[in-house]
Every structure is written in structure tokens, then in C-alpha cells.
C-alpha atoms as a printed R data frame, in Angstrom:
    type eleno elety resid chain resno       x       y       z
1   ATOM     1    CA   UNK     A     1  49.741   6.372 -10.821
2   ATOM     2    CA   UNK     A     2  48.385   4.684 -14.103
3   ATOM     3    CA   UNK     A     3  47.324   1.648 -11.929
4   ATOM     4    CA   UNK     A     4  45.558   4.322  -9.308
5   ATOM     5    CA   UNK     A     5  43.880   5.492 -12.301
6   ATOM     6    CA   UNK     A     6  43.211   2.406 -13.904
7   ATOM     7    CA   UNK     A     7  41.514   1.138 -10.749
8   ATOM     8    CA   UNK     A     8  39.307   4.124 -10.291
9   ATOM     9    CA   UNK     A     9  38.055   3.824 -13.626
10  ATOM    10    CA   UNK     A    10  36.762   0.054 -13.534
11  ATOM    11    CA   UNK     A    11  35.720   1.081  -9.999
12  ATOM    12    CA   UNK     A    12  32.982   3.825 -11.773
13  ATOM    13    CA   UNK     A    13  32.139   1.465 -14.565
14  ATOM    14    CA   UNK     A    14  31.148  -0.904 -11.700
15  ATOM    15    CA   UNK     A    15  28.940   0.973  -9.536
16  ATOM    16    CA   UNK     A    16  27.484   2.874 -12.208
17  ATOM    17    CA   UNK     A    17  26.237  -0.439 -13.358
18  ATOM    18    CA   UNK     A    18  25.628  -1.592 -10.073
19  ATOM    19    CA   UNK     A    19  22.838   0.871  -9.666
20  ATOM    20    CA   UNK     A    20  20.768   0.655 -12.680
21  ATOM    21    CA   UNK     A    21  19.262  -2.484 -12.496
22  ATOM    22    CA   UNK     A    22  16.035  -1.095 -13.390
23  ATOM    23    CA   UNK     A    23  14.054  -3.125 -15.924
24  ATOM    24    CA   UNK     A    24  10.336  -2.501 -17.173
25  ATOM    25    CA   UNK     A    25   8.018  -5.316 -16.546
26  ATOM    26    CA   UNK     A    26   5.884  -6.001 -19.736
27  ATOM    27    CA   UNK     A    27   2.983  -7.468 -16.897
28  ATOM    28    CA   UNK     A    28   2.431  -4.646 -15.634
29  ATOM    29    CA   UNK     A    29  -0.047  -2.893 -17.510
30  ATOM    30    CA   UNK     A    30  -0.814  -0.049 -15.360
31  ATOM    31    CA   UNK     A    31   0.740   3.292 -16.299
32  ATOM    32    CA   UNK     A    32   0.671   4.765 -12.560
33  ATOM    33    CA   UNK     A    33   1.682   2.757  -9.044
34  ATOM    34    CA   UNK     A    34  -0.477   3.647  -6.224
35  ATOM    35    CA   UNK     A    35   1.064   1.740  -3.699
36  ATOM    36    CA   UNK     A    36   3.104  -1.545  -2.820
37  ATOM    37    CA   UNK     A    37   3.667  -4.004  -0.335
38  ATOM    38    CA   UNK     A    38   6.753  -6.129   0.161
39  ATOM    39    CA   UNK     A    39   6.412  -9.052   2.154
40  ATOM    40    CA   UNK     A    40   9.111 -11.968   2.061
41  ATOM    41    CA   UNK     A    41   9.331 -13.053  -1.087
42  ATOM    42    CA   UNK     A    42   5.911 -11.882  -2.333
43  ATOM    43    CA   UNK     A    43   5.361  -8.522  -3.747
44  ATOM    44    CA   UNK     A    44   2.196  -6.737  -4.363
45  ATOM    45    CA   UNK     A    45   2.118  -3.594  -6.579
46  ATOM    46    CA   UNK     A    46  -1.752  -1.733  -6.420
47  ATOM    47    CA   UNK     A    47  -2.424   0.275 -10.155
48  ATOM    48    CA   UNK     A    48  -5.656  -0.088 -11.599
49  ATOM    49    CA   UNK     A    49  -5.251  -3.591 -10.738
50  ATOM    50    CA   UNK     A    50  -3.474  -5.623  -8.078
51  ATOM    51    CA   UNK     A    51  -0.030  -6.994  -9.426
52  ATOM    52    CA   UNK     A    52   1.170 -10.391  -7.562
53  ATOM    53    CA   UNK     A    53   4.724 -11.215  -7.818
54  ATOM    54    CA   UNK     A    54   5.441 -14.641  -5.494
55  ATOM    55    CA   UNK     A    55   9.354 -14.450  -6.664
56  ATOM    56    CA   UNK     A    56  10.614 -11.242  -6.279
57  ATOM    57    CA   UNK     A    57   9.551  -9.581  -9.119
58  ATOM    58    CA   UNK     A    58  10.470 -11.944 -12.035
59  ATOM    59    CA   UNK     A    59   6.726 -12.946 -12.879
60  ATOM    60    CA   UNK     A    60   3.552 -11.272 -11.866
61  ATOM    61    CA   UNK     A    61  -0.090 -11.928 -12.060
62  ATOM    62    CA   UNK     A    62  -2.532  -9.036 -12.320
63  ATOM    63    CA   UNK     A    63  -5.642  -9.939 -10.064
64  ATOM    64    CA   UNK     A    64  -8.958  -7.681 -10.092
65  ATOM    65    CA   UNK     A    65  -9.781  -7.706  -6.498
66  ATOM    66    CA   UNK     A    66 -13.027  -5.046  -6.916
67  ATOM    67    CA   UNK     A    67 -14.041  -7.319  -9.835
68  ATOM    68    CA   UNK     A    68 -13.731  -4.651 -12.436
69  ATOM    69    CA   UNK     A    69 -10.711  -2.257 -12.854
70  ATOM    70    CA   UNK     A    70 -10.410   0.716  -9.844
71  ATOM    71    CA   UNK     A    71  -7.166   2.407  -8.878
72  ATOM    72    CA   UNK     A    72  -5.371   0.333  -5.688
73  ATOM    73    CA   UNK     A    73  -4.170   3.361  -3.551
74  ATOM    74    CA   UNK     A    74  -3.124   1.268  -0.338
75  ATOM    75    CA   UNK     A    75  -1.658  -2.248   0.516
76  ATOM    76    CA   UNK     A    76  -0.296  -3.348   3.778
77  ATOM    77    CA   UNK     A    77  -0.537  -6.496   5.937
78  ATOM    78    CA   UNK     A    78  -1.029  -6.638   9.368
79  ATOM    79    CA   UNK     A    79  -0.276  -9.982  11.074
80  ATOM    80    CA   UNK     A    80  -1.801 -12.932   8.310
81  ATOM    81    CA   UNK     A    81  -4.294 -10.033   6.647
82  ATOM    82    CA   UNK     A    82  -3.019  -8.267   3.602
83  ATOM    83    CA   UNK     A    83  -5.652  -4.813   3.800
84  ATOM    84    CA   UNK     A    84  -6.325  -3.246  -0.142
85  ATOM    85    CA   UNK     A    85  -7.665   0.141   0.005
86  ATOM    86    CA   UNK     A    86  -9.478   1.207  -3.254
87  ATOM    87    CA   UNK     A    87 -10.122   4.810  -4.854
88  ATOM    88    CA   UNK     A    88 -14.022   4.244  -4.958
89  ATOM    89    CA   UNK     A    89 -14.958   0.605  -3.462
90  ATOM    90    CA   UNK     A    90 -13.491   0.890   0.173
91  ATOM    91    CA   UNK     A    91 -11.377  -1.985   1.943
92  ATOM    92    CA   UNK     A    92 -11.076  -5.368   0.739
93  ATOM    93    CA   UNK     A    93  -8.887  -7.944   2.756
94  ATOM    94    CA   UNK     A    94  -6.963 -10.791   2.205
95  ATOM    95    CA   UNK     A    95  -6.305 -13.858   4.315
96  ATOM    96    CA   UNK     A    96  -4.673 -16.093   1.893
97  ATOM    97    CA   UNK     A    97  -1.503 -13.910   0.321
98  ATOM    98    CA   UNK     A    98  -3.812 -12.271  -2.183
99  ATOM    99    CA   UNK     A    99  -5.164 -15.353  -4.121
100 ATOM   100    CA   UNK     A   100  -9.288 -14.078  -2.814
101 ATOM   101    CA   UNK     A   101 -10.484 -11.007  -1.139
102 ATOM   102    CA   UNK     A   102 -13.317  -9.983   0.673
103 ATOM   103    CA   UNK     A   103 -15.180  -6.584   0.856
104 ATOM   104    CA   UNK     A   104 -14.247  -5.199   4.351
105 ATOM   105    CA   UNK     A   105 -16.447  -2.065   4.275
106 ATOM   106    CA   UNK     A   106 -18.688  -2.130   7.611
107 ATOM   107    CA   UNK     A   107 -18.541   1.129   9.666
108 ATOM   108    CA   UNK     A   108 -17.235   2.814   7.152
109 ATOM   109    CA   UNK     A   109 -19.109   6.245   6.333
110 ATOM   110    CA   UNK     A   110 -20.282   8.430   3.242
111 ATOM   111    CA   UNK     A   111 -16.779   8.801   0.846
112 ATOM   112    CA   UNK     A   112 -14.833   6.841   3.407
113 ATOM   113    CA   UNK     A   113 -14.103   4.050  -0.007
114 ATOM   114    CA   UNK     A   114 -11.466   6.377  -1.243
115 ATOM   115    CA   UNK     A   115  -8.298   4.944   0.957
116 ATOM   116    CA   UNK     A   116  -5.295   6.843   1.098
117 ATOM   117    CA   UNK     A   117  -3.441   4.715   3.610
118 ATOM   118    CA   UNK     A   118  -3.375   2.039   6.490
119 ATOM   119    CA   UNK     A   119  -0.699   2.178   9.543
120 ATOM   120    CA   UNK     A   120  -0.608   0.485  12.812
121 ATOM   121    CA   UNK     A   121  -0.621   1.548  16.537
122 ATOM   122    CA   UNK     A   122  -0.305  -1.390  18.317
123 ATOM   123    CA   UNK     A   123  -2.475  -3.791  17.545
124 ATOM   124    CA   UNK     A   124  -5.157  -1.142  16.409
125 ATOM   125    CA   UNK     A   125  -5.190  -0.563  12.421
126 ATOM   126    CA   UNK     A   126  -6.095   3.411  11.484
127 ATOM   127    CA   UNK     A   127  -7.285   4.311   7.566
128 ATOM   128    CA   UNK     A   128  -7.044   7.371   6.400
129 ATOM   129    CA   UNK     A   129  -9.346   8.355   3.574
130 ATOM   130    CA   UNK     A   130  -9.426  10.691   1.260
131 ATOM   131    CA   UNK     A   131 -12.734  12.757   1.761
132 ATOM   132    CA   UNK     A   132 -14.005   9.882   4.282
133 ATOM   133    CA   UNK     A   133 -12.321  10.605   7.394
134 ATOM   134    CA   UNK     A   134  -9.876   8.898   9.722
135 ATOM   135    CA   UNK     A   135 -11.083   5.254  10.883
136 ATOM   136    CA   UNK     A   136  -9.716   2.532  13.352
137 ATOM   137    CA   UNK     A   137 -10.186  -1.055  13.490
138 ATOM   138    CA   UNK     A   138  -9.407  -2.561  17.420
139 ATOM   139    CA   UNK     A   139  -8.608  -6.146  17.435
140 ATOM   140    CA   UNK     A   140 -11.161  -8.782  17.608
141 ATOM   141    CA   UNK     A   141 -13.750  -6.246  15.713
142 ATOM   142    CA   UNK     A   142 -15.622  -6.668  12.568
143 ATOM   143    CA   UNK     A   143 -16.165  -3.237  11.621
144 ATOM   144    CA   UNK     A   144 -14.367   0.373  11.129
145 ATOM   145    CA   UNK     A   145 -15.159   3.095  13.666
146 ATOM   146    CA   UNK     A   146 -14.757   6.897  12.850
147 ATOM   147    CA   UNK     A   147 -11.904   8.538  14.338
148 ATOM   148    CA   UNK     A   148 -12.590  11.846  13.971
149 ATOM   149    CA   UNK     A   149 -12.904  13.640  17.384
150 ATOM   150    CA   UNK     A   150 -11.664  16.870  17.587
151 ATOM   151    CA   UNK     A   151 -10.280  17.358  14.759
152 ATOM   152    CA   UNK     A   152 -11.392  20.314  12.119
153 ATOM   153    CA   UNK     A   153 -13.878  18.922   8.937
154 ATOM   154    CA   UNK     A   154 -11.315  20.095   6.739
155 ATOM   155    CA   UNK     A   155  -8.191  18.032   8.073
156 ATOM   156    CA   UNK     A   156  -9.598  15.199   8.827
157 ATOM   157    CA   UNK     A   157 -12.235  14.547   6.151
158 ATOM   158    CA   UNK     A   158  -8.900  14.382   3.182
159 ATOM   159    CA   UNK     A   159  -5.826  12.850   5.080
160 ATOM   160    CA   UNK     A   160  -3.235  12.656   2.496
161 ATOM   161    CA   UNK     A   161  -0.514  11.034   5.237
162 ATOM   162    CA   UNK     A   162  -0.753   9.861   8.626
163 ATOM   163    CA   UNK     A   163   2.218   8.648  10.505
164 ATOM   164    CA   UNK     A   164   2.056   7.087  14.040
165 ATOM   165    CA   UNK     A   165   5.330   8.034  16.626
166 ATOM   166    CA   UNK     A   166   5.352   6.380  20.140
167 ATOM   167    CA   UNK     A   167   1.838   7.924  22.088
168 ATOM   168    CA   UNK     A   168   1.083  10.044  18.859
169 ATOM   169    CA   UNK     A   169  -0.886  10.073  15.469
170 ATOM   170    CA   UNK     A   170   0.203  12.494  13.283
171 ATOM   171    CA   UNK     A   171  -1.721  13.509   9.962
């Protein structure tokens, strides 16, 4: 029984240190995360500025994609193109792992720069805004276009979530 007990105990002291693994990282200056991608061995945290980690989170780099400091609300990569969604400048896009970007704004209407998130149907990219409106970007094209038809002004102008499940879009 002592062993049974025994055992338990230096199972508990284990996992309890098993799970927290948490450290701060001093780089990170931000005090809020928006959003964050993880992609092989590169992670990319979005605060008010874009955090690069290329080995798993034991260095970063802070990187000022906007050119000036903006909160980084959405990050996600669709085939070789890592999308940034801004609260205030709009879309910028990456085709190099995050070392330049490039404004990626055309289409996009009146308060449509305030991203709340990007998803996928397909090969067809949708951003949801927050006071902007719902967008799509087909394959092959240059430039957002509204995706707003039939739904009420005051759903799909702020889109908080949007989720996409086999023939539907959900927001």
C-alpha cells in the first residue's frame, strides 16, 4: 500500500509539472494577443506588432508590417500567402514567411480595414470585418469583393466569427 501511495504521489508531482510549462517571453512587448498563426516551425503572434518566432518560440522578432504600431487582429496562411488583417489599415500579405508585406486593400469598402478574421472555403478566402462587411477573394483575383447579399446591415456590417461547415458559411 505505501508503494501504491508512493507511486501516486510522484505520479501528481509529474503531471502537475508536466503542464505548466508556461514561460513569459521578455520579446514580446505587447500586453494583449490578437491573434496567431502556427505554421511548421514558424510562429507568428499579431499584438500591436507582428511577433516572428522561426524556432518554436525560443526567439522572436517584432516586425511593424503597417509601418507604425496598429493592433494585428488576424493571421492565417493560405497556400504560400501568410494574410495580416489590421484594426485600422486593412489586409497586408505576405509571400516570403513574413520577412516583407504588401498592402492588399483593393475592393475593400468604407471600414472594411478593421479585420476580425480570414477562413477558407475551398480555394475562395472570406474576411470578416468588423464594421466593413463580409468579403471574398476567388483564386486568380487581385481584389476583395463584398459578400454581403442578403444578409441584414446589422449582422453583416460587425462579424465577430465566421466559421465555414461543408456547403455553409456561418457568422
Amino acid at each position: 500500500m505505501k508503494d501504491i501511495i508512493s507511486l501516486l504521489y510522484i505520479t501528481i508531482l509529474f503531471s502537475t509539472q508536466l503542464f505548466a510549462q508556461w514561460n513569459k517571453v521578455e520579446e514580446i512587448t505587447s500586453p494583449f494577443v490578437y491573434s496567431a498563426l502556427f505554421d511548421d516551425d514558424n510562429i507568428y503572434v499579431g499584438g500591436d506588432s507582428l511577433y516572428i518566432s522561426r524556432d518554436r518560440g525560443l526567439t522572436w522578432q517584432a516586425s511593424v508590417p503597417t509601418g507604425q504600431a496598429i493592433e494585428l487582429t488576424a493571421i492565417s496562411k493560405f497556400g504560400d500567402i501568410i494574410y495580416l488583417g489590421t484594426y485600422g489599415s486593412g489586409v497586408y500579405i505576405s509571400s516570403n514567411n513574413g520577412d516583407s508585406w504588401l498592402p492588399f486593400n483593393s475592393g475593400l469598402g468604407s471600414y472594411a480595414e478593421f479585420a476580425k478574421k480570414f477562413v477558407s472555403s475551398g480555394d475562395t478566402i472570406i474576411y470578416a470585418t468588423d464594421g466593413g462587411g463580409v468579403y471574398i477573394l476567388i483564386p486568380g483575383s487581385n481584389s476583395w469583393q463584398q459578400y454581403n447579399e442578403n444578409l441584414p446591415s446589422n449582422i453583416a456590417w460587425t462579424t465577430n466569427d465566421i466559421v465555414v461547415t461543408n456547403t455553409n458559411i456561418i457568422l
